[in-house]
C-alpha positions in Angstrom: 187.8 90.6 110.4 185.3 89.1 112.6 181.4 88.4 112.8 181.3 86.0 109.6 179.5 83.2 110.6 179.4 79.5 108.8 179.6 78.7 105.1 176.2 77.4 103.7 175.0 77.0 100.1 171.3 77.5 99.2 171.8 75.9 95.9 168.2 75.0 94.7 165.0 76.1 94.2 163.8 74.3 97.1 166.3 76.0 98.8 168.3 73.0 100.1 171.5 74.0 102.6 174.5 72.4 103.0 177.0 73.3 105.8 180.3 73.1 104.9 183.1 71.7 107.1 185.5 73.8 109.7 182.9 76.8 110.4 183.4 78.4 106.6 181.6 81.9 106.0 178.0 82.3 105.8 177.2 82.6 101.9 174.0 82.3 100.4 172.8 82.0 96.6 169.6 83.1 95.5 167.5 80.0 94.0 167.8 81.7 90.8 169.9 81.3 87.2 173.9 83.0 88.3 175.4 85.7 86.1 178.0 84.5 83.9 181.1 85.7 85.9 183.4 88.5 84.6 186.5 86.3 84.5 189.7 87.6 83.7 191.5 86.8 87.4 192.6 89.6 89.0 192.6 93.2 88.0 195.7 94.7 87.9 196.3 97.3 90.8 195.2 99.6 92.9 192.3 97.2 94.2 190.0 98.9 95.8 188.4 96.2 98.6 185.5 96.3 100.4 183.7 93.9 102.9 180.2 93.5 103.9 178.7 91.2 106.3 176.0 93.5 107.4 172.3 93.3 107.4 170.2 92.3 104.2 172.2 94.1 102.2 175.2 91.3 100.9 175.9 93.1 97.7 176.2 96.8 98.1 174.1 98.8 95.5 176.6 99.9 92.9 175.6 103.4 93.5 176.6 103.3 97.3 180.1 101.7 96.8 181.0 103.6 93.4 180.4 106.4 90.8 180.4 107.1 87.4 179.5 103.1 85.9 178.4 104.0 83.0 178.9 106.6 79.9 176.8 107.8 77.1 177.6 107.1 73.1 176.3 109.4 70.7 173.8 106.7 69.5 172.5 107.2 72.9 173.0 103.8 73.9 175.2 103.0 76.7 178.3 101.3 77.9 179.8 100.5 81.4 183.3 102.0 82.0 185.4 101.0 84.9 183.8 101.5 88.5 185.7 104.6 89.9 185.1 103.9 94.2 186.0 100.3 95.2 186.6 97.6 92.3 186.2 94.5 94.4 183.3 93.5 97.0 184.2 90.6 99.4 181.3 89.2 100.6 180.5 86.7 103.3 177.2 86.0 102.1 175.7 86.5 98.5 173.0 86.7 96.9 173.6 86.3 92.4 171.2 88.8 91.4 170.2 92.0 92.1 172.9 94.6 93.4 175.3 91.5 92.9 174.1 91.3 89.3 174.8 95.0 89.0 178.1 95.1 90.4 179.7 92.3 87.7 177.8 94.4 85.0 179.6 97.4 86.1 183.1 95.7 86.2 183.4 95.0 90.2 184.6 92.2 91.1 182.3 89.6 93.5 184.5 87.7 95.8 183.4 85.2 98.5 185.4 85.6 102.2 185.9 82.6 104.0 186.5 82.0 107.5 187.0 84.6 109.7 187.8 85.9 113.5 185.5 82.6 115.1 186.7 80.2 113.1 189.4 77.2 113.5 190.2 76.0 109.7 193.2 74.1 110.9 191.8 71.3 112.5 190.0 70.1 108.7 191.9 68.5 106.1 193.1 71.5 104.2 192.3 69.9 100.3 189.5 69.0 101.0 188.3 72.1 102.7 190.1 73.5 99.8 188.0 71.3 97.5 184.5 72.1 98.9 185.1 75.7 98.2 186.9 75.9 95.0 183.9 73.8 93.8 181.1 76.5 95.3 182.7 79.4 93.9 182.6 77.5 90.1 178.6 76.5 91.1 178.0 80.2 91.8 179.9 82.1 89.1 181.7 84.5 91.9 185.1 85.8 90.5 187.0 84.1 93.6 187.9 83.7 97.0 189.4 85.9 99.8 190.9 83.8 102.6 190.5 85.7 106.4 192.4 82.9 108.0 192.5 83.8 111.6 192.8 80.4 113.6 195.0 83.0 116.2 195.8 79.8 118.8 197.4 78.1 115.7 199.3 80.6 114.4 200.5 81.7 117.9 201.8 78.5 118.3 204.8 78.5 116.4 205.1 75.3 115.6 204.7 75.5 111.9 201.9 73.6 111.8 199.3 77.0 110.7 201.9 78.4 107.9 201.9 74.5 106.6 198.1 74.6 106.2 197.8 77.5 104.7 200.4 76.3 102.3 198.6 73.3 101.3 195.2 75.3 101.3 196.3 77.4 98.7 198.0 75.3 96.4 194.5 73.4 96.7 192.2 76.1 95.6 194.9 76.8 92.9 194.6 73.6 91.8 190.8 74.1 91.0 190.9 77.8 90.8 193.6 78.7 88.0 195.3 81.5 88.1 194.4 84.2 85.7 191.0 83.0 85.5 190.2 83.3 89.0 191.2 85.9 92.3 192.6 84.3 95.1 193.6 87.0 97.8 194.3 86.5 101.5 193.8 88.5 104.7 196.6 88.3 107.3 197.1 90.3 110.5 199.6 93.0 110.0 201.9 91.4 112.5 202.2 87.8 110.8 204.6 89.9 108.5 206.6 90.3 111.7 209.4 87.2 111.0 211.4 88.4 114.4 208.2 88.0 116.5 206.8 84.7 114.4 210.0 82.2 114.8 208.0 80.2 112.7 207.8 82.6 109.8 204.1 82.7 110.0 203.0 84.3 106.1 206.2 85.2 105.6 206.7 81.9 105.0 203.2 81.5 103.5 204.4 84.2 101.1 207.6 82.4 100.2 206.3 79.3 99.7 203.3 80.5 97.8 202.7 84.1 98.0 203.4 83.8 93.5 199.7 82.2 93.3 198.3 84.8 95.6 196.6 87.7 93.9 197.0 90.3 97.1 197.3 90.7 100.4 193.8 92.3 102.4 196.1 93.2 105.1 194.5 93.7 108.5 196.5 97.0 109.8 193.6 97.2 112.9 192.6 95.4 116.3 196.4 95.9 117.3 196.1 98.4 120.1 198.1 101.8 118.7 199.8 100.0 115.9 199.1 101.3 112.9 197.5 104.2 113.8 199.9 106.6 112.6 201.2 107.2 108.7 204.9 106.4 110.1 203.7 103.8 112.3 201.4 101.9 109.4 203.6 102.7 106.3 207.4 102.8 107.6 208.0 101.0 111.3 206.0 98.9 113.4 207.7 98.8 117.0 206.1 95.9 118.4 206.0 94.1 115.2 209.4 94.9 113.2 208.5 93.8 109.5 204.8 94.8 109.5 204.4 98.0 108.3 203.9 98.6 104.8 207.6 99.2 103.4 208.5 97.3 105.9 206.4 94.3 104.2 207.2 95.0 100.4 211.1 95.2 102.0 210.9 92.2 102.6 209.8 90.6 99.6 205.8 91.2 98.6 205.5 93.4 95.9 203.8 96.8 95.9 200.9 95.8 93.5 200.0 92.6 96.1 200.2 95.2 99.7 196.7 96.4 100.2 196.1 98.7 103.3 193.1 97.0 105.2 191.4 99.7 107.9 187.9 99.9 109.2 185.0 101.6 107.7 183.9 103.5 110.8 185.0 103.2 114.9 182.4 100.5 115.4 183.9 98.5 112.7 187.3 97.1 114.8 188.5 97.4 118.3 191.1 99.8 117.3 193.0 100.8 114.7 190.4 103.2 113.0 191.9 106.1 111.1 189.5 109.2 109.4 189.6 108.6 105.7 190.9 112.0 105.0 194.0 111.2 107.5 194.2 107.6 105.6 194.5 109.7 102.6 197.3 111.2 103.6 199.3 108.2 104.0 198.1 106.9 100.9 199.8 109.7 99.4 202.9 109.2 101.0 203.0 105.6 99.6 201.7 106.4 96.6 205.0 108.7 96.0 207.1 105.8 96.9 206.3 103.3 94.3 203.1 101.5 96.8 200.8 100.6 94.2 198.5 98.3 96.4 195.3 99.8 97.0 193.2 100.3 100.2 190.6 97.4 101.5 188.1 98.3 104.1 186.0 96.5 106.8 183.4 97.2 106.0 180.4 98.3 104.0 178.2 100.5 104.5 180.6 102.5 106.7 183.3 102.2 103.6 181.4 103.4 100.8 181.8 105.6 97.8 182.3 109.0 99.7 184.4 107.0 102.1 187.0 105.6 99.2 186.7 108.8 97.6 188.4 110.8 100.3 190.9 107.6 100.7 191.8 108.0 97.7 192.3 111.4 97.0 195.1 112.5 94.7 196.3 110.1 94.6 194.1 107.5 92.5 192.5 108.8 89.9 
């Protein structure tokens, strides 16, 4: 991803900010009572991901990002039923009520994203980093935390030391943040799959050491010149990076239910990468018919909205 910007915390009514350490998002609660969250954890797949970062709009309307939320009974009262365009909003900054306070009603999932494209997380002390956040996203009632690591010098290096922080990162937030209870989900680069190119192992490694207390992978199949720009290129082979297309990923070892195809909203949204929804569709079909079960994330709202996951989708989701 890229453009979030550091992680503050308006967390009173005198609207008090603290900055967090190692350049976190930029998230912001409204000085007002939070909504109970929806708890649960994770839902099980297809998740259907969307980002925003954009504007003064942190929490998409529910009626811009889904359809159909809610069903009449014959005693004419009403009851919500599951949200049929994107199930889980990732945000960078948040506001609890409002269009956020809509989306939990309707069954959406409200996730905070931390880090991002301008951010160096290695350099802090990965529990305690780990600590600060678990403890915002219990303060604020959100239903987790997505983790956009992409400290890019680190992981280049190869010297273990990135894959070793992530490692300890998560087992930090999981300490705080139990499993079942609450969503923890990552967002690699495609290529960090690639084990051949990464000596190191980069999340392969991540995933082997602790890919069993991470919900799903946001994978980031953009900003990667022509990679992933074609259904064979994105789902089966990835020439530059062997191991990073789709089957390529769940091959070698992450199941189908955790591989969610990341791709941008609109052109504007990534350098390259960008693929028309209804041509997305049609790879999502051809995973869909062998046993990829993931879901599709997109970067980011309002490009990605309802209309835009509906034509992803197609068929294939119903």
């Amino acid at each position: 991803m890229h453009g979030f910007r550091v992680f503050n915390m308006l967390i009173t009514a005198s609207v008090l900010v603290m900055t967090i350490s190692s350049r976190l998002s930029s998230v912001r609660a409204a000085p007002v009572q939070a909504p109970a969250t929806s708890g649960g954890g994770a839902p099980a797949a297809p998740h259907f991901v969307v980002y925003t970062d954009k504007g003064s709009e942190p929490a998409p309307d529910v009626s811009k990002i889904s359809v159909s939320l809610q069903l009449f009974l014959l005693d004419k009262s009403l009851i919500p039923v599951p949200a049929q365009g994107f199930n889980t909003v990732a945000m960078s900054f948040l506001l609890t009520s409002g269009a956020a306070d809509q989306a939990k009603k309707a069954g959406i999932k409200l996730i905070v994203s931390a880090f991002g494209s301008t951010d160096l997380p290695t350099s802090s002390d990965a529990k305690s980093t780990a600590a600060t956040m678990a403890k915002w996203v219990q303060d604020n009632n959100v239903d987790g935390i997505d983790v956009d690591y992409e400290d890019l010098n680190a992981m280049n290096a190869q010297d273990g030391k990135a894959e070793q922080w992530l490692i300890d990162f998560t087992n930090a937030l999981r300490t705080q943040l139990p499993q079942g209870k609450y969503i923890l989900t990552h967002a690699p680069l495609a290529p960090w799959f690639s084990a051949s190119h990464y000596k190191s192992g980069a999340y392969t490694k991540v995933h082997k050491e602790v890919g069993s207390k991470i919900d799903w992978y946001n994978i980031q199949f953009y900003n990667q010149g022509t990679e992933y720009t074609t259904c064979d290129g994105l789902l089966t082979s990835s020439p530059t990076y062997p191991g990073s297309a789709v089957f390529e990923i769940m091959t070698g070892g992450v199941s189908a239910d955790k591989v969610v195809i990341g791709k941008p909203g609109g052109q504007a949204d990534a350098t390259t990468g960008y693929m028309a929804p209804a041509d997305l569709a049609k790879c999502v079909v051809t995973a869909k018919g062998k046993n990829w079960n993931g879901g599709v994330m997109s970067w980011e709202y309002p490009e990605a909205d309802a209309q835009w996951i509906k034509t992803v989708k197609g068929s294939s989701f119903q």
